[in-house]
N, C-alpha and C positions, 0 to 999 in steps of 0.2 A: 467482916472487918469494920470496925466501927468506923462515922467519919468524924474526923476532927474540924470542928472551923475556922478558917482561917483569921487570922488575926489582924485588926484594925489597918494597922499598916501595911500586912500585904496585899488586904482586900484595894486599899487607893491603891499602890503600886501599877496591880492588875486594872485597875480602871484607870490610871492615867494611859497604860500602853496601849487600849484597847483601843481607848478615844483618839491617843494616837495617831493609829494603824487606820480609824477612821477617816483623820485632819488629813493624812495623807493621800490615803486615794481620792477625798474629793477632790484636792488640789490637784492631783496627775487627770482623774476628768474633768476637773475647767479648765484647765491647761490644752488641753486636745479640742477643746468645744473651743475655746478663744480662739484658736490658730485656725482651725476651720471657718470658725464666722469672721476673722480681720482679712478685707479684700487685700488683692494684690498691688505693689505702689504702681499708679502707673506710669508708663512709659511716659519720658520726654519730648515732648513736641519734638517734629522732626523742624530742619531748617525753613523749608518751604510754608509748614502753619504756622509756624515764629512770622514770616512773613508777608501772610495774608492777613494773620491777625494784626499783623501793625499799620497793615496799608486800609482795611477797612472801621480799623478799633471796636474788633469784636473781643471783648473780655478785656480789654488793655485799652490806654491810651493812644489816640489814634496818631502817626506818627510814620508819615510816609518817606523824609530821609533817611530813616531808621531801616522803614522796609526793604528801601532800594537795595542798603548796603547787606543785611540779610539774604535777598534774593540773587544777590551777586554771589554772597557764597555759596550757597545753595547751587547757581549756576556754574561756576568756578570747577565745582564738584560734579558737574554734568548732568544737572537735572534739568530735563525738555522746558518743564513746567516752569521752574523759576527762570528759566533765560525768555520763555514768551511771556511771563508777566514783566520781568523787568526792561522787556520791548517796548513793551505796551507803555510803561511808564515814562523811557524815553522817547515814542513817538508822539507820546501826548503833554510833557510837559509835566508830571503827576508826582509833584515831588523833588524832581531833576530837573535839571534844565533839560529842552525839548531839544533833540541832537538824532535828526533821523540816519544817519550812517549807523551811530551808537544802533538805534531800533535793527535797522536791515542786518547789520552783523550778527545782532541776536537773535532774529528770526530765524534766519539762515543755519546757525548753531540747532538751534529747536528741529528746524526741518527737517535737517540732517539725522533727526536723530529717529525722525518719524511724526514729530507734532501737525497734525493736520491741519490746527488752525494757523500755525504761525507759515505753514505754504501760501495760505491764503494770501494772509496778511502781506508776503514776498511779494504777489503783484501789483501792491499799491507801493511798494518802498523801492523796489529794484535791489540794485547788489548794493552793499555798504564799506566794498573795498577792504575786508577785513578790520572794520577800526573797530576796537572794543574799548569800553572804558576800565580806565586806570583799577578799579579794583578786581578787574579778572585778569589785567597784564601782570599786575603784581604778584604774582600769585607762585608758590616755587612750585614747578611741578614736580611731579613724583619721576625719581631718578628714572631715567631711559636708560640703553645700553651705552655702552662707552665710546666714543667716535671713532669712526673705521683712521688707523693710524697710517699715513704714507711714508712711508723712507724717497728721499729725495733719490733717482735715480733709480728706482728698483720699480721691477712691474708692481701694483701694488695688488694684482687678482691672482702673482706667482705663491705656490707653495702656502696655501692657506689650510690651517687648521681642518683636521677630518670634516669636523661638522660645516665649517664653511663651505668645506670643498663639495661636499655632497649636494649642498645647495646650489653651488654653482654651476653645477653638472647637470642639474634640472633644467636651469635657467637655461645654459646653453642650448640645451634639448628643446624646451619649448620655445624659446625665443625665434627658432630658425622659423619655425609655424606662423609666426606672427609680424614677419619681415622684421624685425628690430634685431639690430647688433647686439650680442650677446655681450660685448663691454658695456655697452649702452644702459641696461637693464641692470649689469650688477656694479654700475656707477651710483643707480638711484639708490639702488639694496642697500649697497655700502653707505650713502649717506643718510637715508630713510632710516634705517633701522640696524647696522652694521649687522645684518645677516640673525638679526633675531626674531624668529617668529611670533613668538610672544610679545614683541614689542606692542605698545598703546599711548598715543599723545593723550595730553590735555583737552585735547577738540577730537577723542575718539578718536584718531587713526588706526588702524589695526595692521598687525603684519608685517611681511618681510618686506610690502611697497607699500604701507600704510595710507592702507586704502579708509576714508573716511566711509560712514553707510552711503552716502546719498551716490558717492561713485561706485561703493560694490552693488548698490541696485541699478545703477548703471550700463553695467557693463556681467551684470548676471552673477554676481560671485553669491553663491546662497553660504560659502563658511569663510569668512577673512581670515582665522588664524590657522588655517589648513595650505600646509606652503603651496602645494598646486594650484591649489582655486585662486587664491591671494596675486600669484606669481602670475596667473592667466588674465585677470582681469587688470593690474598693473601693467602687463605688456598689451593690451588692448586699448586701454586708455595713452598708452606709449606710441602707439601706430599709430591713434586716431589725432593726437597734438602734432605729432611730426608732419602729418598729414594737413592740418590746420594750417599749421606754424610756416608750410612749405619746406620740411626738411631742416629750421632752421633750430637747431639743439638748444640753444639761450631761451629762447623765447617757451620751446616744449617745457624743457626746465621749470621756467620759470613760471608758467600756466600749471605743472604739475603743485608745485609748491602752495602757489596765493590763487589759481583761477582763472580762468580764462578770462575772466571778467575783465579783471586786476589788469591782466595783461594788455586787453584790449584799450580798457579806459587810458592808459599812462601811454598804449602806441609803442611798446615795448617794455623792458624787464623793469617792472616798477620798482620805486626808489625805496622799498623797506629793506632795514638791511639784513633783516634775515633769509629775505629773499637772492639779495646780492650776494650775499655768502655762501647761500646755495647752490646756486647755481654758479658760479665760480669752481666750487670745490667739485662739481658733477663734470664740468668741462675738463678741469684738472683729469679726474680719471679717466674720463672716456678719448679726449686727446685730438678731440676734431670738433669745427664749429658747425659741419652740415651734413647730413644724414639722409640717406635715401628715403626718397618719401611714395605713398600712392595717390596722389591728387583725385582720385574717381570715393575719398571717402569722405572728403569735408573739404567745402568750399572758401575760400580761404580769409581771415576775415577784412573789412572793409579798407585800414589803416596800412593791410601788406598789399591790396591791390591796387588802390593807391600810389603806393611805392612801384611797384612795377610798373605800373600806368608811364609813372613821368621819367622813368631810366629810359622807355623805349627810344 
């Protein structure tokens, strides 16, 4: 069969498609070569090196007002590390004005949380009464459970929901083990966490007696949101104040709450009023201001002995 040749026009035809089918795959191979050689965007500075960069002006303007207020949310958010630098800035003046309570409350936060250095740093500053500055009080926390609800006149530990109840039934069980009234304990429940195990404050409390770390290493709790362990180290910290306290429920309360520190410095239930509110509503459920205590576990502190000294 003879061959015929193609004609002018369909010879370009053919060679426009070819060149084409050529244009295109190179472009589908740069295509795949560009995306493989363009690095990844990176990540965002976290809050904490937004922070150091501003307090030492590495890469930025150096700008330590700036960093404070950065390292406070950073800490706000519960990072060890920015609540012991922004210690550090208010026990040195670095920025802020020099305000050592500001320092000791943020060491203490840190410590709490495990920062080895800022333990240190606790022995030169002491306790700092819980005073924190104004940008970590303002701060909304993330919704907790809903406040244990009382009916005027009604038990309020009657006929509680399955899961409560189950709780409760623990509590009672363990509670006998560890001298503590079993109202006593799911007075605190009920206001600590209204019976939620998952419950977690802003300053890490964990649990159904939201035990902060530095008291679950305390008192040996190796899991806080495990209702047992949580529930056992909460009533041992419960003996050991009553024991303190002298049996005296206000003052446990209220050491449970802000510290013994707190308690001791002010000579009774210090004037915050979250405090006062707490323990208020603890007395409300439990129904009694004094409590059997075991004196052979903590000697009692200097301000109650005192007080007994001059009744005699």
């Amino acid at each position: 069969m003879p061959i015929v040749p193609a004609s002018p026009r369909h010879a370009r035809h053919a060679l426009a498609r070819a060149v084409g089918q050529v244009v295109l795959s190179w472009l589908a191979v740069a295509s795949v070569a560009t995306a493989a050689e363009t690095p990844a965007a990176p990540l965002p500075p976290t809050r904490l090196a937004q922070a150091i960069a501003l307090e030492h002006g590495e890469g930025v303007s150096k700008d330590q007002l700036k960093a404070a207020l950065v390292y406070c949310e950073a800490a706000r958010d519960g990072d060890p590390e920015a609540q012991y630098r922004l210690a550090w800035m208010y026990a040195n003046g670095r920025g802020v004005a020099r305000n050592d309570p500001f320092a000791a409350s943020l060491f203490s936060l840190a410590a709490a949380a495990g920062h080895v250095e800022a333990r240190k740093a606790l022995q030169f500053l002491g306790d700092g009464g819980d005073r924190l500055p104004d940008c970590l009080r303002s701060a909304v926390p993330e919704p907790g459970p809903p406040e244990f609800v009382v009916v005027e006149g009604a038990d309020p530990f009657a006929n509680l929901p399955p899961k409560k109840q189950k709780i409760a039934d623990l509590v009672t069980t363990l509670a006998k083990a560890y001298a503590v009234s079993p109202r006593l304990a799911l007075a605190v429940i009920a206001v600590e966490s209204n019976f939620e195990p998952s419950a977690r404050s802003v300053k890490d409390a964990r649990g159904l007696m939201q035990l902060i770390p530095g008291t679950a290493a305390r008192f040996d709790v190796k899991n806080t949101f495990d209702v047992r362990d949580n529930v056992r180290g909460g009533l041992a910290y419960l003996r050991w104040l009553l024991s303190y306290y002298q049996g005296q429920v206000a003052l446990a309360a209220a050491a449970y709450n802000a510290g013994e520190g707190a308690v001791d410095r002010y000579r009774g239930v210090p004037p915050y009023p979250e405090t006062r509110d707490y323990v208020r509503r603890v007395l409300d459920l439990f129904g009694a201001d004094l409590h059997p205590y075991d004196p052979k576990l903590a000697d009692p502190p200097l301000f109650l002995m005192r007080t007994s000294a001059a009744s005699m």
